[in-house]
Backbone as CSV, one residue per row, in Angstrom:
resi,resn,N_x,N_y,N_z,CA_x,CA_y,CA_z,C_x,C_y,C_z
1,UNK,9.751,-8.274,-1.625,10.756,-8.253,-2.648,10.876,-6.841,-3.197
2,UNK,12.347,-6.418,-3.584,12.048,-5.325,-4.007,12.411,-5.781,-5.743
3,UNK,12.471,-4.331,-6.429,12.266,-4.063,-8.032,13.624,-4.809,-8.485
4,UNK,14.414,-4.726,-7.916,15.900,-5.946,-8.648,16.302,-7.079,-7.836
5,UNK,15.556,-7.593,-6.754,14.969,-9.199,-6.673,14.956,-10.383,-7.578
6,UNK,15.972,-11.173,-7.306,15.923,-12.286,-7.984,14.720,-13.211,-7.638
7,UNK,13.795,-13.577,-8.520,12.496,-14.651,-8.382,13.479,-15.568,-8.693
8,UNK,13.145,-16.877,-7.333,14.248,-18.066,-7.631,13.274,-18.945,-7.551
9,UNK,13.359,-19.684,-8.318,12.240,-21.180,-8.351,13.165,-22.461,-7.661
10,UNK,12.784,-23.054,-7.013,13.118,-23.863,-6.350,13.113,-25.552,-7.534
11,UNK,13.748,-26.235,-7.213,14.197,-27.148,-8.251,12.905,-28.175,-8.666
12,UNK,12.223,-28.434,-7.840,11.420,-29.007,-7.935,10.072,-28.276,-8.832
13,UNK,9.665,-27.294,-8.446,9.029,-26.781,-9.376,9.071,-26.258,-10.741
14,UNK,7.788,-26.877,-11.785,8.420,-27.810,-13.118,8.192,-26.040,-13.688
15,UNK,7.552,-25.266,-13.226,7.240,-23.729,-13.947,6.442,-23.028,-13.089
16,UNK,7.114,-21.855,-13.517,6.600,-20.854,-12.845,4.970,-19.757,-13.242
17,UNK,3.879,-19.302,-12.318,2.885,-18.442,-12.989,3.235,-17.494,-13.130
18,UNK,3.022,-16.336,-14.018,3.140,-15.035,-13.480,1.964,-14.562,-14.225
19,UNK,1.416,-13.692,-13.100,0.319,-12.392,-13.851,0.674,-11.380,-13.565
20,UNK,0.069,-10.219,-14.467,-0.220,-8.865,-14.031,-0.914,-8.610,-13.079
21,UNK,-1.185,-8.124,-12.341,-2.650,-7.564,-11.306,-2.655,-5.932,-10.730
22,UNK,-3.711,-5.733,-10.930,-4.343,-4.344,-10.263,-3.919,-4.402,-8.815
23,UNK,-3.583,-3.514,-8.412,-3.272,-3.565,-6.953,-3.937,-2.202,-6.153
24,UNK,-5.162,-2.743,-5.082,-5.036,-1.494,-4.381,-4.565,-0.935,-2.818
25,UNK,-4.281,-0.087,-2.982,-3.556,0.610,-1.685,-4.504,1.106,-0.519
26,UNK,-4.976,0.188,0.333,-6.064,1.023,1.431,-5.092,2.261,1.916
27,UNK,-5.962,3.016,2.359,-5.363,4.214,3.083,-5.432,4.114,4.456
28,UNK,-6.545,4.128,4.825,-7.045,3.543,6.514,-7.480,2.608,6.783
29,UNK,-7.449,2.078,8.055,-7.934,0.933,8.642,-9.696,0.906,8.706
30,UNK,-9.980,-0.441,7.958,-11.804,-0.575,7.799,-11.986,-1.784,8.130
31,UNK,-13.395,-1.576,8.894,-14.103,-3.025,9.136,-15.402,-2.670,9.076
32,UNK,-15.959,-3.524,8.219,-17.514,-3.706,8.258,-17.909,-2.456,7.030
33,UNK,-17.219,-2.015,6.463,-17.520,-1.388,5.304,-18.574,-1.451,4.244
34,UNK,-19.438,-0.580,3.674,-20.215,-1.326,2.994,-19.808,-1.056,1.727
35,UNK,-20.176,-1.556,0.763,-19.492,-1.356,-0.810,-19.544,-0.204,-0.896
36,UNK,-20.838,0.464,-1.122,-20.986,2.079,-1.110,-19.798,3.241,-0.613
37,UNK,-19.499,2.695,0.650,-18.250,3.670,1.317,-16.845,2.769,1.125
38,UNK,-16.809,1.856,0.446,-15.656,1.424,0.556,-14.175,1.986,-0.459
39,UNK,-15.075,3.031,-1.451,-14.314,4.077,-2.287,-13.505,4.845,-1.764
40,UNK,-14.003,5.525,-0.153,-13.598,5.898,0.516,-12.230,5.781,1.404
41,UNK,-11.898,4.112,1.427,-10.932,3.956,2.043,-9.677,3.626,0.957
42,UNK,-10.015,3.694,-0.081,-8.807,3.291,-1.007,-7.260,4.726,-1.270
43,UNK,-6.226,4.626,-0.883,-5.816,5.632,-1.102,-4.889,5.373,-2.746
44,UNK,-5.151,4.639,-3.246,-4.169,4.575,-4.205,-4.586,2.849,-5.296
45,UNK,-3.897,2.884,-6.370,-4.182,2.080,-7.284,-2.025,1.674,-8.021
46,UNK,-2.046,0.266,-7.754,-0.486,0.616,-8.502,-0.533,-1.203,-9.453
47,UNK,0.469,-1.313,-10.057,0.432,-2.849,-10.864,1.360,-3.488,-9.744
48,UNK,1.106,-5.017,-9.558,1.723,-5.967,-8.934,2.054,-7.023,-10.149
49,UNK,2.811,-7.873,-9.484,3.693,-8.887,-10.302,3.234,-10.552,-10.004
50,UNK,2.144,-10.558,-9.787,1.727,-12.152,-9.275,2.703,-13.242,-9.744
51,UNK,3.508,-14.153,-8.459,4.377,-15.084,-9.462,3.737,-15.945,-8.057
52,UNK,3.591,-17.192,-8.319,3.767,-18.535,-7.703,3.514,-19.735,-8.456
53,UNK,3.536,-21.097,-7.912,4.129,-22.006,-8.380,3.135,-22.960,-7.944
């Protein structure tokens, strides 16, 4: 979805959730990471819009 996206609820559903959330942006591809290095792969931090039903 982009930023002027209509969120459409479908009829049946009696309400909608929404949260805030932290969102992070990996930079590169990881597997088997250990917590320690996993700082490493993050390239970025942005807010998301959590909505479901």
């Amino acid at each position: 979805m982009g930023p002027n996206d209509e969120i459409v609820k479908p009829k049946f559903v009696k309400q909608l959730d929404y949260e805030a959330e932290l969102a992070l942006i990996v930079g590169k591809k990881a597997k088997n990471v250990s917590v320690s290095e996993a700082k490493h792969y993050i390239f970025g931090y942005t807010i998301l819009n959590d909505v479901s039903a």
